[in-house]
PLY file of the C-alpha trace (Angstrom):
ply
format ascii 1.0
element vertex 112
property float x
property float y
property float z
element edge 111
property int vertex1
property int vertex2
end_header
-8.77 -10.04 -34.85
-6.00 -11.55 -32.68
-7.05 -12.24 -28.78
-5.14 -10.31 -25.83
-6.22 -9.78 -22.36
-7.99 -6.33 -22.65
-10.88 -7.80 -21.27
-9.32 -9.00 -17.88
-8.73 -6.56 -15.05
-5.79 -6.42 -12.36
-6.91 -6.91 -8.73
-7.29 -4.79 -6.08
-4.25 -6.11 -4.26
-2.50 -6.12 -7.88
-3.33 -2.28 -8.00
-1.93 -1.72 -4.62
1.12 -3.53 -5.08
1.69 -2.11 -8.48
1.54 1.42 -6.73
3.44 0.74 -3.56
6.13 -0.42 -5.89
6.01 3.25 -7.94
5.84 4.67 -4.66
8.96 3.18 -3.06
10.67 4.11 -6.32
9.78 7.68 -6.00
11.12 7.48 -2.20
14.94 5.47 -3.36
14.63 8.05 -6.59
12.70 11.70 -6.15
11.11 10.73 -9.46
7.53 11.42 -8.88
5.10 8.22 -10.38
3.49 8.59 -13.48
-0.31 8.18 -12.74
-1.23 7.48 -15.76
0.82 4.45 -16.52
-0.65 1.17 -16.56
1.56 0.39 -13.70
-0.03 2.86 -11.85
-3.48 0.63 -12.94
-1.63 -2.37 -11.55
-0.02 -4.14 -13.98
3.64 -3.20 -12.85
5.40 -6.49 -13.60
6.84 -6.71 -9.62
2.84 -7.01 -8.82
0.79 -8.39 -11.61
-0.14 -11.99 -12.02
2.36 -12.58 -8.71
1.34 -15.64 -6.58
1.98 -14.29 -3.12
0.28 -11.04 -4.00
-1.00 -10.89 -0.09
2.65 -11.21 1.47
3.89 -8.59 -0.90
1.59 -6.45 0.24
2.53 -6.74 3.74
6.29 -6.26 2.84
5.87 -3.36 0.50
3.44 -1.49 3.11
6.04 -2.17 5.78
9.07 -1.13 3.81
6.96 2.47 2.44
5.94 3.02 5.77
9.49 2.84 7.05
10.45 5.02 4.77
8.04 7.23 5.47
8.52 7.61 8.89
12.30 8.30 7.86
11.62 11.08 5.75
11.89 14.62 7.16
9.37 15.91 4.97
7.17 14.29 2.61
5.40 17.03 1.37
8.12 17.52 -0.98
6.88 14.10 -2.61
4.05 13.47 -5.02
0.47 13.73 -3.36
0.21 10.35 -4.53
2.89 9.15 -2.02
1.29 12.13 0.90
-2.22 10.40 0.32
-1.07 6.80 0.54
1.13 7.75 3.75
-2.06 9.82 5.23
-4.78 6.95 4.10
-2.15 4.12 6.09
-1.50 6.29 9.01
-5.48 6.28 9.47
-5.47 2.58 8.75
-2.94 1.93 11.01
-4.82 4.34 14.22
-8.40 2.70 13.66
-6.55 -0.87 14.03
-4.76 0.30 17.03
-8.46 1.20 18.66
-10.40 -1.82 17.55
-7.13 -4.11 19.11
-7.50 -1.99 22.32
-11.67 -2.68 22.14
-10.70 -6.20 21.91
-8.22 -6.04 24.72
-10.68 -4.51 27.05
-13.16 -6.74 26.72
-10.75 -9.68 26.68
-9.92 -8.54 30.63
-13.72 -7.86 31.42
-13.94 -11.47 30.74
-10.93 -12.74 32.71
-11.72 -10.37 35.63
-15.53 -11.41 35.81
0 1
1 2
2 3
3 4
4 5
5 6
6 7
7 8
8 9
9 10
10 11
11 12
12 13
13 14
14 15
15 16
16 17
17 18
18 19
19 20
20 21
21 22
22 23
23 24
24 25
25 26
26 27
27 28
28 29
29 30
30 31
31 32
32 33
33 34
34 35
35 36
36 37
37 38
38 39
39 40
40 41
41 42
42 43
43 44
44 45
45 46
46 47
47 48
48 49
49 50
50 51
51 52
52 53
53 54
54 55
55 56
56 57
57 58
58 59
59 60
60 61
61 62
62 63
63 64
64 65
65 66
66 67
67 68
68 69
69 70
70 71
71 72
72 73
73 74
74 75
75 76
76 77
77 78
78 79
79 80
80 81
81 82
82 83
83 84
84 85
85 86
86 87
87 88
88 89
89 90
90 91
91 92
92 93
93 94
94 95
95 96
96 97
97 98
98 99
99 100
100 101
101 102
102 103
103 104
104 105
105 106
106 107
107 108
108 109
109 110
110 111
């Protein structure tokens, strides 16, 4: 029986990136992802087995958000792409609260 790497899994991050990828592609195309892909699993070659996997992430999520945010209407897109722009802008608001916790206290200390 000859080896191969069934036995290995992608990462989280891997996953992610592999499906921001499909999802920026559906945004530059109209072409909905195919979910059942093992791209969609996170093995997309742009995401798999990449060494900077982390600063990716951070460019694909900004450049999907942007896009986002210029579309008119996303519920004409997949409910893949809906979910993943609801699930960020969520994300996004409970950072925004915990940096504003932080500030607070941060002048509570200064002032006292």
């Amino acid at each position: 029986m000859p080896c191969d790497s069934s036995h290995l899994s992608a990462s989280r991050l891997e996953v992610e990136c592999s499906r921001m990828h499909m999802l920026i592609d559906e945004m530059k195309t109209g072409k909905h992802p195919n979910v059942k892909s093992s791209a969609w699993d996170g093995y997309d070659r742009r995401a798999y087995n990449s060494y900077a996997i982390r600063e990716m992430a951070d460019r694909l999520t900004a450049e999907l958000c942007e896009m986002i945010q210029k579309d008119k209407d996303i519920t004409k897109r997949s409910l893949e792409l809906q979910v993943w722009a609801r699930d960020h802008r969520i994300a996004d608001e409970r950072r925004s609260k915990q940096a504003a916790k932080v500030g607070s206290r941060r002048k509570r200390r200064v002032s006292e």
